[in-house]
DSSP file (Angstrom, degrees, kcal/mol; ACC not computed):
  #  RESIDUE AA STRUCTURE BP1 BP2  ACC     N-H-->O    O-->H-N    N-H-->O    O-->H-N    TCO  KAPPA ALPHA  PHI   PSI    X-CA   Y-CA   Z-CA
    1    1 A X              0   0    0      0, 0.0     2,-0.2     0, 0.0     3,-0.0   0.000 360.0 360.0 360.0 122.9   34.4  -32.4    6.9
    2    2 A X        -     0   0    0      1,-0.1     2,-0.1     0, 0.0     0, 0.0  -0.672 360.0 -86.8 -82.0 143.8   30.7  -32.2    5.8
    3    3 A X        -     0   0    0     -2,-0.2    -1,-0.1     1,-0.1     0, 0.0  -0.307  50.4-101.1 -58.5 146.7   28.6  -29.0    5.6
    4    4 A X        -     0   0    0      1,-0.1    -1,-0.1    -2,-0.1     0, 0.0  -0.230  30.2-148.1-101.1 153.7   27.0  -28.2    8.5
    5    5 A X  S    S+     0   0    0      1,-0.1    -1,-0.1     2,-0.0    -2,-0.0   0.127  87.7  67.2 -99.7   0.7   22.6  -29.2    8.9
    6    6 A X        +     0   0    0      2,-0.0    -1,-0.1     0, 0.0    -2,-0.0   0.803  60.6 126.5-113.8 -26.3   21.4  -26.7   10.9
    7    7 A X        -     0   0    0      1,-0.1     2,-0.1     2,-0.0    -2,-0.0   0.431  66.3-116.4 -16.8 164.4   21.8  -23.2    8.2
    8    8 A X        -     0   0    0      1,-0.0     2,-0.3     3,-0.0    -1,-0.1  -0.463  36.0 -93.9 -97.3-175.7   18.0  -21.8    8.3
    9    9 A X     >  -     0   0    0     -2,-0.1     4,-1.1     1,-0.1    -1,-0.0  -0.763  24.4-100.0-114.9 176.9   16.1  -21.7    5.4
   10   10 A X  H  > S+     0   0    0     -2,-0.3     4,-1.9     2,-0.2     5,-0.4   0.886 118.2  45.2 -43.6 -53.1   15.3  -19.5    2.7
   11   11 A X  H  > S+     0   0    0      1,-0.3     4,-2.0     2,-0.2     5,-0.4   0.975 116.9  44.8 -52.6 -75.0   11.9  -18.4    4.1
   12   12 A X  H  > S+     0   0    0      2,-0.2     4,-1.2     1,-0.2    -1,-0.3   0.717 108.8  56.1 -49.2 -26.5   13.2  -17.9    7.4
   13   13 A X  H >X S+     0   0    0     -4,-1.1     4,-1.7     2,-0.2     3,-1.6   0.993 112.6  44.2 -67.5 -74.9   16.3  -16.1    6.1
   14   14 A X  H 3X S+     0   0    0     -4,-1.9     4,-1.4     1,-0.3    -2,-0.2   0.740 116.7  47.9 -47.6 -61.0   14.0  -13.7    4.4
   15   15 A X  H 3X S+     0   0    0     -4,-2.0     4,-0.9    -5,-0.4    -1,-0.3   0.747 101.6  59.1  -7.7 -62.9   11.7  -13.4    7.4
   16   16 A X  H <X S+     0   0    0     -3,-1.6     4,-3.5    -4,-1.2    -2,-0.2   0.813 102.6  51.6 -54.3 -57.6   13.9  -12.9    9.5
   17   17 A X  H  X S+     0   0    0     -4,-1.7     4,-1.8     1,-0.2    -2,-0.3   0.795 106.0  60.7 -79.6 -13.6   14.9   -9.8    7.4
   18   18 A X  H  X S+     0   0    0     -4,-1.4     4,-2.1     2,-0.2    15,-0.6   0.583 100.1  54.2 -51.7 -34.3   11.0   -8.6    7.6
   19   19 A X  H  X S+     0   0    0     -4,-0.9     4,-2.7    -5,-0.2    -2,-0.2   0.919 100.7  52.3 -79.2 -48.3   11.3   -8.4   10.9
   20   20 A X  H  < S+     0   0    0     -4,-3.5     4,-0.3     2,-0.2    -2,-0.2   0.985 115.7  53.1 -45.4 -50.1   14.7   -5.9   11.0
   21   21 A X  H >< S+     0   0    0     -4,-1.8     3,-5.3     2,-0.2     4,-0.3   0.948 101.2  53.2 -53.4 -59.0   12.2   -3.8    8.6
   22   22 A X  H >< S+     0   0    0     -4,-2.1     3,-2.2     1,-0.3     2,-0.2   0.915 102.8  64.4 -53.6 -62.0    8.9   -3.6   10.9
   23   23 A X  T 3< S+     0   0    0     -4,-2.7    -1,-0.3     1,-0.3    -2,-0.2   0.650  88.7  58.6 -74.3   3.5   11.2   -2.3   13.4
   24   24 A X  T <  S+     0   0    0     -3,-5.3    -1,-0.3    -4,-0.3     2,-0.2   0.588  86.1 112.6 -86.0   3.8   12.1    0.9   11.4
   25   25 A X    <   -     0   0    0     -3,-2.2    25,-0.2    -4,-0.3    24,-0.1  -0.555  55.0-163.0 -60.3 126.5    8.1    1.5   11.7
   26   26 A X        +     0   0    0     23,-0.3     2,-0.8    -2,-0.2    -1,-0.1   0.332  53.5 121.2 -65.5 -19.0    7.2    4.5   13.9
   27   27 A X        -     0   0    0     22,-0.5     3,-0.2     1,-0.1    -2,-0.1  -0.384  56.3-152.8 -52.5  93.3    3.5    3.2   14.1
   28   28 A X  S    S+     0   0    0     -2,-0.8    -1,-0.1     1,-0.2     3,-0.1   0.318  82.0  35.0 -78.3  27.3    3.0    2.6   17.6
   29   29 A X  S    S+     0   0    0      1,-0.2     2,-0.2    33,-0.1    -1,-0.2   0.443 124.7  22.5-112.0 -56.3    0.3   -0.2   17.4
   30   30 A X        -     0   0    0     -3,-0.2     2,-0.4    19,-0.0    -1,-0.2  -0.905  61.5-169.4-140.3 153.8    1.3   -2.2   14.4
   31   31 A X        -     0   0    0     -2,-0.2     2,-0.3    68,-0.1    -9,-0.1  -0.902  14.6-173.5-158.5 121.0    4.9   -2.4   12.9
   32   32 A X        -     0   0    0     -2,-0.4    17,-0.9   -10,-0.2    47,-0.2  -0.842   5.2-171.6-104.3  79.4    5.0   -4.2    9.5
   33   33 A X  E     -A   48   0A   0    -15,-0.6    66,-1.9    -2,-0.3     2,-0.3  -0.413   2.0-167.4 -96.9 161.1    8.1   -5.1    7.5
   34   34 A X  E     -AB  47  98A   0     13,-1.8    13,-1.7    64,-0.2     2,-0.4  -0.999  10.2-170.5-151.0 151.0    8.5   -6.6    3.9
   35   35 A X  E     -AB  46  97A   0     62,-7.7    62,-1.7    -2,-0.3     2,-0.3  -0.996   8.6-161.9-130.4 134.6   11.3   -8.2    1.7
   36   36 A X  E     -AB  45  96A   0      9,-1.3     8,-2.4    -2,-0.4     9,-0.7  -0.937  14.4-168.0-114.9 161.5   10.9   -8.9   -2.3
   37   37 A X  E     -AB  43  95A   0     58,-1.0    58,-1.3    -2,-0.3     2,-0.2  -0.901  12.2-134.3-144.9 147.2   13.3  -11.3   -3.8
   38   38 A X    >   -     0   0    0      4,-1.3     3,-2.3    -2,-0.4     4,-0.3  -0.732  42.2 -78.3-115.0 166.0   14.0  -12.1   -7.1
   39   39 A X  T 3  S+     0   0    0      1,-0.3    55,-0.0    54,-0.3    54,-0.0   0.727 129.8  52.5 -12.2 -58.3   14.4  -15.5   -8.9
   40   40 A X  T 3  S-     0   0    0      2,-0.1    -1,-0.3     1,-0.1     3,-0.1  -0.041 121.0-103.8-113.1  51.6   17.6  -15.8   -7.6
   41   41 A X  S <  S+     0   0    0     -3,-2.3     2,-0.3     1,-0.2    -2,-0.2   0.561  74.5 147.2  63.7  29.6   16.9  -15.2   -4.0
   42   42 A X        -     0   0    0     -4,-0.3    -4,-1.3     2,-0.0     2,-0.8  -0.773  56.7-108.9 -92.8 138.5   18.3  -11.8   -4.4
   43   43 A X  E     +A   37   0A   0     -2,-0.3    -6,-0.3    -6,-0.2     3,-0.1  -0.596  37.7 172.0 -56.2  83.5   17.0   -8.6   -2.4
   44   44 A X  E     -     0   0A   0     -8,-2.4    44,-0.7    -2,-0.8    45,-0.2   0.596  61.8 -26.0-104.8  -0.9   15.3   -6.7   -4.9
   45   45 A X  E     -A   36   0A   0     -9,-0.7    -9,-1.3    42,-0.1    -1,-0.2  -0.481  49.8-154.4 154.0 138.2   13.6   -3.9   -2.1
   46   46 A X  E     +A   35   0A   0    -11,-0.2    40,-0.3    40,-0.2     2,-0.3  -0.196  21.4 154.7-150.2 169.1   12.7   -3.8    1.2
   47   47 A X  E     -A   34   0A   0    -13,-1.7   -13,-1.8    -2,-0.1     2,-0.3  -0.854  16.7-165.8 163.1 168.2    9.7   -1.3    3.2
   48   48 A X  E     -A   33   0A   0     -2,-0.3   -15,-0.2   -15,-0.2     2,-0.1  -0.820  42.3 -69.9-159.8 172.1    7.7   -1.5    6.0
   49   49 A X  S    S+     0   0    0    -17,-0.9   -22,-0.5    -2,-0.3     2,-0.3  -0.364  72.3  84.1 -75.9 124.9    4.8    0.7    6.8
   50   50 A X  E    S-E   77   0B   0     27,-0.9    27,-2.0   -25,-0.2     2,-0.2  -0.939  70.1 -20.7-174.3-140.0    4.6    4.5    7.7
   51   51 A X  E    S-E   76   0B   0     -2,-0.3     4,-0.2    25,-0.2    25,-0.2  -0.404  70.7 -86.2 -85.1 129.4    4.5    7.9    6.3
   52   52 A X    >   -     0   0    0     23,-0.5     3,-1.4     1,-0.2     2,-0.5   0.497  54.2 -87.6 -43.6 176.0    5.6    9.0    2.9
   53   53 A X  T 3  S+     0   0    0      1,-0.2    -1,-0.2    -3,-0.1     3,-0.1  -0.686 118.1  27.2 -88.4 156.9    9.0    9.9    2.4
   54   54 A X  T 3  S+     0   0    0     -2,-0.5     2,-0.3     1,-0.3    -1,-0.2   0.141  88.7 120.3  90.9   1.1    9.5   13.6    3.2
   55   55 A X  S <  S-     0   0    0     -3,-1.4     2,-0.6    -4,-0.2    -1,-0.3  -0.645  71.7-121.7 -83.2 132.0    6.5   13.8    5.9
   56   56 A X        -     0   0    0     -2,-0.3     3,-0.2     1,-0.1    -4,-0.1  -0.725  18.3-141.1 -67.2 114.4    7.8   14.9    9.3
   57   57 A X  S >  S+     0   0    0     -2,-0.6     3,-1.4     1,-0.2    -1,-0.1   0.951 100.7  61.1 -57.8 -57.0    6.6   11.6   11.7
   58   58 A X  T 3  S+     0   0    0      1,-0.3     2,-1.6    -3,-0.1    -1,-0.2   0.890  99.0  58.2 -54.5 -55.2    5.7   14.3   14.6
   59   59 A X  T 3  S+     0   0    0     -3,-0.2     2,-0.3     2,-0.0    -1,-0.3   0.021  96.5  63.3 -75.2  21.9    3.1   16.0   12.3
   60   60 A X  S <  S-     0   0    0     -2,-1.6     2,-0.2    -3,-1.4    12,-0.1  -0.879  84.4-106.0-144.7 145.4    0.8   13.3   11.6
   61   61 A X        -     0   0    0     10,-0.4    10,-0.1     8,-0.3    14,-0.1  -0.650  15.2-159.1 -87.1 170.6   -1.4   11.3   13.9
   62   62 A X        +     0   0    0     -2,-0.2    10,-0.3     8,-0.2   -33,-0.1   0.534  44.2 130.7-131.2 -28.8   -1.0    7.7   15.2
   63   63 A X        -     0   0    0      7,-0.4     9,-1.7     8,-0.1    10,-0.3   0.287  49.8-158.7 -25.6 155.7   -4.2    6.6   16.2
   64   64 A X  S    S+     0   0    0      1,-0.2     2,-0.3     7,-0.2    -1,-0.1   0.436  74.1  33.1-102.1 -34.7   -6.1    4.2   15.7
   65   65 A X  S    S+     0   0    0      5,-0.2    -1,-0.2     2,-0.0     2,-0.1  -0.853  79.3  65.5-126.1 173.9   -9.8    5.6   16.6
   66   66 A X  S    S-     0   0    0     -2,-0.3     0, 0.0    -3,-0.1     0, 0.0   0.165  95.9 -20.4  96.0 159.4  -11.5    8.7   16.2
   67   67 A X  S    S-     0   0    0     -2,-0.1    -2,-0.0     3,-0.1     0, 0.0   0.195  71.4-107.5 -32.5 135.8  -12.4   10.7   12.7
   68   68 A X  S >  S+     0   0    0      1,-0.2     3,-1.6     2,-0.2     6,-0.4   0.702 118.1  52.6 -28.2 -46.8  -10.4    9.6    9.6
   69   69 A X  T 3  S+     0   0    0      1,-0.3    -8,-0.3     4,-0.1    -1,-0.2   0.973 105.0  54.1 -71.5 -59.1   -8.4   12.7    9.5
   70   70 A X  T 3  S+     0   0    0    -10,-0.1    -7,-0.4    -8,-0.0    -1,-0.3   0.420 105.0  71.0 -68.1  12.7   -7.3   12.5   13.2
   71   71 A X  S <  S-     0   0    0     -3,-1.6   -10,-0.4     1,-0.1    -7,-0.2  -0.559  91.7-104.9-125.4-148.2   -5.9    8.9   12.7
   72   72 A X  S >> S+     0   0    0     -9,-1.7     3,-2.0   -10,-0.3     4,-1.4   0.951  96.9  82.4 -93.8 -32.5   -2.9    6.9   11.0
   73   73 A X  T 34 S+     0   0    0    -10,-0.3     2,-1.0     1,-0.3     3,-0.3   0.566  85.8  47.2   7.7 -99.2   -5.3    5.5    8.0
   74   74 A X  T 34 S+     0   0    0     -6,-0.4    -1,-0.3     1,-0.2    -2,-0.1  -0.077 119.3  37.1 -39.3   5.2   -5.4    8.0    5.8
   75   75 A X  T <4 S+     0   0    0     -3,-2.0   -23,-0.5    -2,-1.0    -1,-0.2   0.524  88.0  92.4-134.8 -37.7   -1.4    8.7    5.7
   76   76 A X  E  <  -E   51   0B   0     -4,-1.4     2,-0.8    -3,-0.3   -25,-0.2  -0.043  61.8-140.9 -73.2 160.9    0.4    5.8    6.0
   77   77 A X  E     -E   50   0B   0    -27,-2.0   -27,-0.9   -29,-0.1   -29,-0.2  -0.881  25.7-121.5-139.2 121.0    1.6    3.9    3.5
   78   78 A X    >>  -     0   0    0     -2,-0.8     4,-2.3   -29,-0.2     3,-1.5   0.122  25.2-116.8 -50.5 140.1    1.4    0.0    4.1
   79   79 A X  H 3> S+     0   0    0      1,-0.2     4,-2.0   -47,-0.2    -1,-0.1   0.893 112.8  53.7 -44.7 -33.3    4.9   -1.9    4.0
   80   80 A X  H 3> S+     0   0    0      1,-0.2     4,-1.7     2,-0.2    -1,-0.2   0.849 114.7  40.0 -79.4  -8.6    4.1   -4.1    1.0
   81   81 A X  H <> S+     0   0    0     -3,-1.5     4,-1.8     2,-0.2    -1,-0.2   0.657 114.6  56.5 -96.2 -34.0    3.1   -0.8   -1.4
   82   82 A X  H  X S+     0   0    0     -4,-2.3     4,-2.2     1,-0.2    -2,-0.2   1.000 107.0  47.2 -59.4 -36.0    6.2    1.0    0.4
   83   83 A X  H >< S+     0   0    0     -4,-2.0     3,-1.0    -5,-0.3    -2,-0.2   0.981 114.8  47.1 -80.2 -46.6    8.6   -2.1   -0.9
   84   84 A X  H >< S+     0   0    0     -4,-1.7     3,-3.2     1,-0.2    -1,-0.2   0.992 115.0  49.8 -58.0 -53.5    7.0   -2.0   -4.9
   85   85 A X  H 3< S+     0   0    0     -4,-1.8    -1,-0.2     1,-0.3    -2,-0.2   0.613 103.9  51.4 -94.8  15.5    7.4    1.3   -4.9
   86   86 A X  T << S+     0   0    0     -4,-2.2     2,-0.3    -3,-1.0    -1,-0.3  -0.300  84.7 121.9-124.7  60.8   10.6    1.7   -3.9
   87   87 A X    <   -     0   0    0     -3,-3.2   -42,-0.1   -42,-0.1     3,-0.1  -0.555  47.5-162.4 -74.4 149.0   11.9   -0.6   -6.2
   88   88 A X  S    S+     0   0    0    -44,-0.7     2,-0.3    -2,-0.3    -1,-0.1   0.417  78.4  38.7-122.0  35.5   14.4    0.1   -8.6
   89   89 A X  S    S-     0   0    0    -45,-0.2    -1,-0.2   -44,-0.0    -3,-0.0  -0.944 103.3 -73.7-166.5 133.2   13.8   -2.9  -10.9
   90   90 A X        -     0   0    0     -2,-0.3    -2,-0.1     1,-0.1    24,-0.0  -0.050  28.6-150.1 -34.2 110.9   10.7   -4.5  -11.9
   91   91 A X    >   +     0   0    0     -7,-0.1     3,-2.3    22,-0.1     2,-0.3   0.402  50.7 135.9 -64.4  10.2    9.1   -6.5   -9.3
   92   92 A X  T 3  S+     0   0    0      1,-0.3    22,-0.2    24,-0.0    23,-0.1  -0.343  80.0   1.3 -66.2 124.1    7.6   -9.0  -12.0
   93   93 A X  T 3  S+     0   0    0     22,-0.7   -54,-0.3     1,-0.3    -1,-0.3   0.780 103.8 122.2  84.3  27.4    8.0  -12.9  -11.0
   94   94 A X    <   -     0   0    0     -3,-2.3    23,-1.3   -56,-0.1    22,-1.1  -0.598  59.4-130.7 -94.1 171.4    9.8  -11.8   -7.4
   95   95 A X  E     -Bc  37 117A   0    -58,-1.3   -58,-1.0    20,-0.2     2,-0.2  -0.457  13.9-133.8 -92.2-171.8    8.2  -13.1   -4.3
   96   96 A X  E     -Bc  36 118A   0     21,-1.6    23,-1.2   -60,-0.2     2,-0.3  -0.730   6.7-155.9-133.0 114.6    7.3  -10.9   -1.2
   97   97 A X  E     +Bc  35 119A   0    -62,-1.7   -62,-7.7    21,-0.2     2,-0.2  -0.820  24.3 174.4 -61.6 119.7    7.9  -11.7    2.4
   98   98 A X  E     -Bc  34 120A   0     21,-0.9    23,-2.1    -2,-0.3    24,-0.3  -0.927  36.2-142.4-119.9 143.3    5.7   -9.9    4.5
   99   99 A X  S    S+     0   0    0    -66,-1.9     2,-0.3    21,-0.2   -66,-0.1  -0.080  93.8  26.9 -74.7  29.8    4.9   -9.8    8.3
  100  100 A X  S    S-     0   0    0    -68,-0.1     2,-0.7    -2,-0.1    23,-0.2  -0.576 103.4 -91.4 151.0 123.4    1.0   -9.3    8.1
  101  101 A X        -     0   0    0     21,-1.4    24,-0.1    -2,-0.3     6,-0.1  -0.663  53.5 -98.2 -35.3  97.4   -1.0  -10.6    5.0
  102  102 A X        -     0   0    0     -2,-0.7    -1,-0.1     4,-0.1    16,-0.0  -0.072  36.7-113.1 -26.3 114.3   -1.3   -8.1    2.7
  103  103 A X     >  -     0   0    0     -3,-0.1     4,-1.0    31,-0.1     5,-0.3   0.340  30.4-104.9   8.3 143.4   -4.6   -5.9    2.5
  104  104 A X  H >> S+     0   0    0      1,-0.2     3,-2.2     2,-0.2     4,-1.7   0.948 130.7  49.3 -84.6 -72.9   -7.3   -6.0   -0.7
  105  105 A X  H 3> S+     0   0    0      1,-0.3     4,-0.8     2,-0.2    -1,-0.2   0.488 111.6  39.5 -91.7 -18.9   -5.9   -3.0   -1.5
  106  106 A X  H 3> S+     0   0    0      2,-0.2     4,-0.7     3,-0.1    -1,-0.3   0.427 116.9  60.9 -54.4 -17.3   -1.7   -4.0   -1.3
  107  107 A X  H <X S+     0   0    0     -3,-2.2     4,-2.5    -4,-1.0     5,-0.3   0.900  94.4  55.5 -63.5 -47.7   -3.2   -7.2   -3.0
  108  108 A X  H  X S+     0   0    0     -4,-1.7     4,-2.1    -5,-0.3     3,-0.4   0.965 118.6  37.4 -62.9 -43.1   -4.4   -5.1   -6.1
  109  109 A X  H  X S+     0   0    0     -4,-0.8     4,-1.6    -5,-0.3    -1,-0.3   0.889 107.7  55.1 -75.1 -30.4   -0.7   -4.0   -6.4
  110  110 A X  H  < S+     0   0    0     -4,-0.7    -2,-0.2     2,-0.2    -1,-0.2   0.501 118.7  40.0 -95.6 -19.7    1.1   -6.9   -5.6
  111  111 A X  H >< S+     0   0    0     -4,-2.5     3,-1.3    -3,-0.4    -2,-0.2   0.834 116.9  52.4 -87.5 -45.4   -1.2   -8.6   -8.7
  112  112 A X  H 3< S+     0   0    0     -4,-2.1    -2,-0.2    -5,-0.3    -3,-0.2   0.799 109.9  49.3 -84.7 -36.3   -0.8   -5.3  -10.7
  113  113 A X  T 3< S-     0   0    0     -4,-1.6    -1,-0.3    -5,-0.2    -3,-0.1   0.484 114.1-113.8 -91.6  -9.1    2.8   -5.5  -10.3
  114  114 A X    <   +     0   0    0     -3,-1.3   -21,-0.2   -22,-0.2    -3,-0.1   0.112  59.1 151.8 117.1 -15.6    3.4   -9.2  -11.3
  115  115 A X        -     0   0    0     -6,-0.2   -22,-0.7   -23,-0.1   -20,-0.2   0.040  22.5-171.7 -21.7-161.5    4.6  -10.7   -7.8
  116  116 A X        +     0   0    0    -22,-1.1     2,-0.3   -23,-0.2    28,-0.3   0.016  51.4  39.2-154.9  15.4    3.7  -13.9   -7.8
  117  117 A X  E     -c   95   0A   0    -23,-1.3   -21,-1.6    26,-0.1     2,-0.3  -0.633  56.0-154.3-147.7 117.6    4.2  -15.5   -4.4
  118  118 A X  E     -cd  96 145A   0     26,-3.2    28,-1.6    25,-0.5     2,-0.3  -0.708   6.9-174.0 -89.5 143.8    3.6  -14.2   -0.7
  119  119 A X  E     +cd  97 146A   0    -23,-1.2   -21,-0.9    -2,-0.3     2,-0.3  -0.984  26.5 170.7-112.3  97.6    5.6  -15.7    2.1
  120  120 A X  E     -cd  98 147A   0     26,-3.3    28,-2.6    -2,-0.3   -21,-0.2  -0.816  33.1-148.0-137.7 154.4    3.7  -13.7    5.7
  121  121 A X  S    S+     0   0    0    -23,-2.1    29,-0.5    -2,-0.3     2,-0.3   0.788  76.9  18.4 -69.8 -37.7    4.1  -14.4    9.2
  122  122 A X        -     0   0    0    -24,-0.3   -21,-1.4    27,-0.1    -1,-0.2  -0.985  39.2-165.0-156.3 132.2    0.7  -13.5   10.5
  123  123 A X    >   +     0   0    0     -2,-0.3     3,-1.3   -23,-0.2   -23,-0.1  -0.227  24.4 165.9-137.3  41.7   -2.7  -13.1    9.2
  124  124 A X  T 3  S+     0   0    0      1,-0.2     2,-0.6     2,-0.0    -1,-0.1   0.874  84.9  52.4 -46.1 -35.7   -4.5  -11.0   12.8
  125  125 A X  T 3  S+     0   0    0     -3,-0.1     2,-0.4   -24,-0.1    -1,-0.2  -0.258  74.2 149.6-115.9  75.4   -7.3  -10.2   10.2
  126  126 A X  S <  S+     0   0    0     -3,-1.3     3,-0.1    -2,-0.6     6,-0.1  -0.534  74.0  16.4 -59.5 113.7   -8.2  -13.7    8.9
  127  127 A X  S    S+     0   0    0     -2,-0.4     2,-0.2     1,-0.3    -1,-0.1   0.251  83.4 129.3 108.9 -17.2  -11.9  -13.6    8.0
  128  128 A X  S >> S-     0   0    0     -3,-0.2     3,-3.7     1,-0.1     4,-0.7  -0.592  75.2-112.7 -71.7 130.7  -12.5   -9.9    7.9
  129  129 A X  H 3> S+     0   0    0      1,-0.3     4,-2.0     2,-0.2     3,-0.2   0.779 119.7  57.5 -40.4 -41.2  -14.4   -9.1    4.4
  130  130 A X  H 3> S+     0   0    0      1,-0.3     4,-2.8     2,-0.2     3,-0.5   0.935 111.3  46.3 -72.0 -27.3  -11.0   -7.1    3.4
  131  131 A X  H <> S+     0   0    0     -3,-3.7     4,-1.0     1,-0.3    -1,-0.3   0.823 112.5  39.7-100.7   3.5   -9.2  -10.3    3.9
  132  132 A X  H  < S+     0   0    0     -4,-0.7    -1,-0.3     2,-0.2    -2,-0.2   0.236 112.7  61.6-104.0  13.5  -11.1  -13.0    2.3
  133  133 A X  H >X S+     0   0    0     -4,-2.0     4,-2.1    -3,-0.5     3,-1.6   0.815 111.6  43.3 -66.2 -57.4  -11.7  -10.2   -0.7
  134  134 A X  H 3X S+     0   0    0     -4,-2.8     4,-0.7     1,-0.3    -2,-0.2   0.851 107.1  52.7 -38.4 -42.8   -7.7  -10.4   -0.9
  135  135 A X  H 3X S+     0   0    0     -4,-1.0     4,-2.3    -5,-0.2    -1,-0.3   0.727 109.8  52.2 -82.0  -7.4   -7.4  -13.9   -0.7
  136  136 A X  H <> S+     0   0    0     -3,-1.6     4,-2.7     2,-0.2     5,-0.3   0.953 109.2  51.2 -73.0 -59.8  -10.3  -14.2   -4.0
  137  137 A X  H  X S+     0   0    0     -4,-2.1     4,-0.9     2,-0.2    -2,-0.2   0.718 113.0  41.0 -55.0 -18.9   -8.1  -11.8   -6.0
  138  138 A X  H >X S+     0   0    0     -4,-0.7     4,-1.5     2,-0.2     3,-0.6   0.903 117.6  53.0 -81.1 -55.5   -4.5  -14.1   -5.4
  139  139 A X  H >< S+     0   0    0     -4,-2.3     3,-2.8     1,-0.3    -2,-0.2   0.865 117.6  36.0 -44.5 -71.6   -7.0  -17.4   -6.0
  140  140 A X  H 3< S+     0   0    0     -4,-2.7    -1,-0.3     1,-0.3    -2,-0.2   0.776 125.2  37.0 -46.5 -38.8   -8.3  -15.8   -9.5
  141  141 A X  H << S-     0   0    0     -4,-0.9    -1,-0.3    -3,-0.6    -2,-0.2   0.385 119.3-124.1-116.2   6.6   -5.1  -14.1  -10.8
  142  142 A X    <<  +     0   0    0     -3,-2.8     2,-0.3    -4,-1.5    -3,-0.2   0.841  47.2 164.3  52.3  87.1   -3.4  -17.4   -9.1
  143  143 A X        -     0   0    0     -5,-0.2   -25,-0.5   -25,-0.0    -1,-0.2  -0.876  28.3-144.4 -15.2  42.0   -1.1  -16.1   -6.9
  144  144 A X        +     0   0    0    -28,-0.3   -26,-3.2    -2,-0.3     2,-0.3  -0.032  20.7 177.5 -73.3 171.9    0.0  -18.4   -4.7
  145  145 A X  E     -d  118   0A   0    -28,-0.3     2,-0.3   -10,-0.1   -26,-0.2  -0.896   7.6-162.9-160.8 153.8    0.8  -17.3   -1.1
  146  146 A X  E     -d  119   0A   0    -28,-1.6   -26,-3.3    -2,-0.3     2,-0.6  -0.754  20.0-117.8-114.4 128.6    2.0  -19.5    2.0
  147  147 A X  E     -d  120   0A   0     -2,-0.3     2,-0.4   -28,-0.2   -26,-0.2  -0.711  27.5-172.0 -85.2 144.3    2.1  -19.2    5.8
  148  148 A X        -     0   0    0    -28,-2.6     2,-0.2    -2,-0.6   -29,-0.0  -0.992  24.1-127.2-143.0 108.4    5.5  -19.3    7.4
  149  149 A X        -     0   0    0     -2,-0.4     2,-0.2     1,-0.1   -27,-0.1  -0.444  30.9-105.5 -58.1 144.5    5.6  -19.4   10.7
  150  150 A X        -     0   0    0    -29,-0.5     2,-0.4    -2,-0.2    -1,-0.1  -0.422  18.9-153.2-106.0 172.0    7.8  -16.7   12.4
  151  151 A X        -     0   0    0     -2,-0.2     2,-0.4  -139,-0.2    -1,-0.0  -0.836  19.9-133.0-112.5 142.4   11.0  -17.3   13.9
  152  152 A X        -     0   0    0     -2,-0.4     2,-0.3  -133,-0.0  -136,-0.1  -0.846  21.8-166.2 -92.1 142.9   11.8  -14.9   16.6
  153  153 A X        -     0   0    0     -2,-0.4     2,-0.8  -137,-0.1    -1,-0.0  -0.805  14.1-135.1-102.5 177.3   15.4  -13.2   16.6
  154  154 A X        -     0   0    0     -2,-0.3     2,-0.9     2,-0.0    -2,-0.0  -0.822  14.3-166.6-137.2 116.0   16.8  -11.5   19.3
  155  155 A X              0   0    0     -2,-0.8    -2,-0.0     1,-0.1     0, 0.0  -0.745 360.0 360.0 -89.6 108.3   18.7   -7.9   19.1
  156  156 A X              0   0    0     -2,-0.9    -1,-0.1     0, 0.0    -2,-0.0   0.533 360.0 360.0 -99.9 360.0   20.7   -6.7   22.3
């Protein structure tokens, strides 16, 4: 008997698990998950976007428009920053799988922190100054990151 040809692959495995994260997001607009992986394709810390830990979710707004204060901007804290900083081991030379291209300012961390490859689903603001400032900062501090298409799985 030969091993079976259909197994997914790494990216998709990892993907796959980005997606179980966005769905612990409370955001009701955008839901973001992230996975970081170490050399040897190990889970090294997981996040997806909302509110720091100890903030009550009711007490916060969700918005999207209206003054800074009255929306989710200003509280939340993006999956890919949630996943570094709740590591408990040096993210240096891991990848990250992300749903959503990572932000100039989740860039500036994800460089600061050593990453050195993004894996993302989805890139809804391709073109927008914040995201061709990110993609300068991967080129220069050479970075690489790669689009993945995503694979849908299906909970019942």
């Amino acid at each position: 008997m030969k091993k079976r040809k259909d197994y997914i692959d790494w990216d998709t495995y990892f993907l796959a698990m980005v997606q179980l994260n966005a769905m612990r997001s409370k955001d009701p607009s955008t839901q973001v998950g992230c996975v970081i992986v170490n050399d040897l394709k190990q889970v090294v810390s997981t996040g997806y976007n909302g509110l720091p830990r100890g903030l009550n979710d009711d007490n916060y707004p969700w918005s999207r428009e209206g003054e800074l204060e009255k929306t989710k901007y200003p509280y939340i804290v993006h999956a890919e920053l949630n996943a570094i900083l709740s590591s408990k081991e040096s993210v240096r030379g891991c990848e990250i799988y992300t749903s959503l291209f990572p932000c100039n300012e989740c860039t500036k961390s994800i460089i600061q922190s050593g990453i050195k490859k993004i894996v993302y689903s989805s890139d809804k603001y391709e073109g927008n100054i914040e995201n061709k400032i990110a993609k300068k900062m991967l080129n220069e501090a050479k970075v690489e990151f790669v689009f993945k298409k995503e694979v849908k799985i299906i909970l019942s």
